[in-house]
N, C-alpha and C positions, 0 to 999 in steps of 0.2 A: 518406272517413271512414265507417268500421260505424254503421249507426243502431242504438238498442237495438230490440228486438223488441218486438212487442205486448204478449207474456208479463211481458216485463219495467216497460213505462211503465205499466200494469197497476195490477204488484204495488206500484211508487212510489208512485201517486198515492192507492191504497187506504190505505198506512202511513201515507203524511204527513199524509193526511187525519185520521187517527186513528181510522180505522174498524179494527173486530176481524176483517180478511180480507188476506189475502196472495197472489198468486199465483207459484208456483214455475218458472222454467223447464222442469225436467225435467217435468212435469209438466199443461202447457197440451194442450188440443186437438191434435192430428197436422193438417199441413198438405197440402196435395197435392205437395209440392217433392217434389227425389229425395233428400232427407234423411230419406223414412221410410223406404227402403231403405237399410242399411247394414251396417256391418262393424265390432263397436265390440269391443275388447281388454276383456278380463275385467281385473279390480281385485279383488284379496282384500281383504276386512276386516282391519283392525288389531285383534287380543285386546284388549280392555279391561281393568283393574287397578283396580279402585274405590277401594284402599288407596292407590297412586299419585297416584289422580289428587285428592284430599286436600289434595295437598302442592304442587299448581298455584298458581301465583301470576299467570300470563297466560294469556289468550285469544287463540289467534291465527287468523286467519280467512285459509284459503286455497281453491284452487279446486278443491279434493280434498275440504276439510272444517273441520275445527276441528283446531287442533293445542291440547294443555293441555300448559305448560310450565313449570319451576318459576325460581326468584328467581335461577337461572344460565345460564337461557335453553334447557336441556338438557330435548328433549320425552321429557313422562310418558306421553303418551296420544295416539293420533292414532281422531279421530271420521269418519270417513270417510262422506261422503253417501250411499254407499251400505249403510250400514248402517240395520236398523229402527231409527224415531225414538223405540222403547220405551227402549233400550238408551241411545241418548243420551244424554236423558231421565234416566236414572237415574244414568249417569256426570259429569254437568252437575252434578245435585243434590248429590254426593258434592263436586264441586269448588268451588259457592259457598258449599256448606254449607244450602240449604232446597232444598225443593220447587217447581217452577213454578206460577204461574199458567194453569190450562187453561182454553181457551174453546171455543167450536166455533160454527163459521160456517157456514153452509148455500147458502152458492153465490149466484152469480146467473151473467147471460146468457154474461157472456164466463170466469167464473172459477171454478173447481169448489166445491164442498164441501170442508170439512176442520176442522184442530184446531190449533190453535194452543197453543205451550207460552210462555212466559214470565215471566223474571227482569226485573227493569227494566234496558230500556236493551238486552237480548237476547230475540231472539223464535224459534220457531221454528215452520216450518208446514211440515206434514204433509196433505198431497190426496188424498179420496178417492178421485180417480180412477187408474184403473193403463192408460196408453199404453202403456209400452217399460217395461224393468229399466235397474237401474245396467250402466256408468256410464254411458249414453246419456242416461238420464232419470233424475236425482235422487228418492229415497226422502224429501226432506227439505230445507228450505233454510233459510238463517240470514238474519236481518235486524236490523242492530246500529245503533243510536241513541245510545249512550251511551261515553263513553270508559272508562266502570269498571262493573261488573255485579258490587253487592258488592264484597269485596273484591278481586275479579280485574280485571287492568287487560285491554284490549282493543284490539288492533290488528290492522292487514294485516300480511303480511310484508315488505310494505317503508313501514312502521312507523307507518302512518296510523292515524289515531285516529277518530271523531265528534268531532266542534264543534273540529277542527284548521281552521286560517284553508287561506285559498287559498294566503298566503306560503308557510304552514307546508308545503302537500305539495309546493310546487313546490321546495321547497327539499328536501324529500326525497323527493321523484322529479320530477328536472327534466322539463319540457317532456312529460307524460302528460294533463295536461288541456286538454278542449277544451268548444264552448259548446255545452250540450243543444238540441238540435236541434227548436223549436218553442217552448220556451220561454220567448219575449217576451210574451208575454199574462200573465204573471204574475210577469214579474220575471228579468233573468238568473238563468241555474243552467249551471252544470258538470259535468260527469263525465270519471272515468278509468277504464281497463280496464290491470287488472292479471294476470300469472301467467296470462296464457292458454295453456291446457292441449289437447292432442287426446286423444277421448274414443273416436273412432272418424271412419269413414271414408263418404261416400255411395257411389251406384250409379255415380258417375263418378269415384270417386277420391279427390272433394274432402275437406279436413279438415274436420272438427266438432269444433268445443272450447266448453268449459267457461270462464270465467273472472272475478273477482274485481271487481265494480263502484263505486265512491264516488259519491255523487251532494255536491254544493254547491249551497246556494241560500243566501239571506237577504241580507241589508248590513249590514257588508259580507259578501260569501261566506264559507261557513265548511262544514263536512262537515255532512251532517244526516242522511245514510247509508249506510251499507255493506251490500252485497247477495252472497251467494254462495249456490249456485253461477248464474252467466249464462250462458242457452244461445245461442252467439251464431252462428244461424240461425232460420229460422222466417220467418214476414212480418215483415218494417220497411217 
């Protein structure tokens, strides 16, 4: 079983704590592994439609980006993490209908500086620091707390929600979760890893992917996060 990465138990425990900081995959410290050496496929941006994306009625969270799709499920707009978080940002706005919440966090020992956008319930952080380019290393990453952000509803693509029970994802996605690994000191929690993605390739061949994370905790268990993009290499 994959442990999550540093980058990732990080960014958890910073959100759930309710502190204003996030940390991104794409975006953590480079490790001395042979995953700073690599071979990663270009990904073009999807043109954005700000008229389009208007007429959004879902949020859908994949390991590419956001997809905004409207009340037929037929996508208007695809957000692709590799695009700047200005761009977003403005395409988001157009879709709940305001403007985000901006903050900005100044870092500490293990987690860069940056700026955080948010809607309730939807966040987004943006790191000053620049490692690598897309798609190796995300421009940007989402962290979703809420099943609705305004009027738009909010889901994985295989159709998880926040504050969905444990019944609820195991019923729709059987047998994906399992127990977060360290977490007895404050209570079981779960996670699943969804749509894992390759983003590129190391100096040995190995894949490097992207992918899609739920965290559960509380009692009973219930979603209390969804996390994208996850870089799933690095230290665990």
């Amino acid at each position: 079983m994959r442990c999550w990465s540093v980058a990732v138990s990080i960014s958890l425990i910073v959100l759930m704590s309710g502190c204003a900081q996030t940390s991104v995959p794409g975006n953590t410290p480079p490790t001395n592994s042979s995953a700073d050496h690599i071979t990663a496929p270009h990904v073009p941006a999807t043109p954005v439609d700000a008229d389009t994306s208007a007429d959004a009625a879902t949020i859908v969270v994949r390991a590419t980006g956001l997809e905004l799709v409207d009340s037929e499920s037929d996508i208007l707009t695809t957000l692709s993490f590799s695009e700047p978080v200005e761009d977003v940002v403005a395409e988001l706005a157009v879709a709940t209908g305001r403007e985000p919440v901006i903050e900005r966090y100044e870092g500490h020992d293990e987690a860069p500086p940056g700026t955080l956008y948010e809607w309730d319930g939807l966040r987004l952080y943006n790191s000053d620091r620049t490692i690598g380019g897309p798609p190796l290393y995300a421009e940007w990453s989402a962290h979703v707390t809420a099943a609705t952000v305004g009027h738009l509803a909010v889901r994985t693509a295989t159709t998880i929600t926040a504050r969905m029970s444990q019944a609820g994802v195991d019923e729709r996605a059987p047998g994906t979760l399992s127990v977060l690994v360290g977490s007895e000191v404050d209570g079981e929690m779960m996670r699943g890893t969804y749509e894992e993605t390759e983003v590129g390739r190391d100096e040995e061949g190995s894949v490097l992917t992207h992918s899609v994370h739920v965290r559960l905790s509380g009692s009973p268990l219930a979603v209390t996060l969804i996390l994208s993009p996850v870089r799933n290499w690095g230290d665990h």
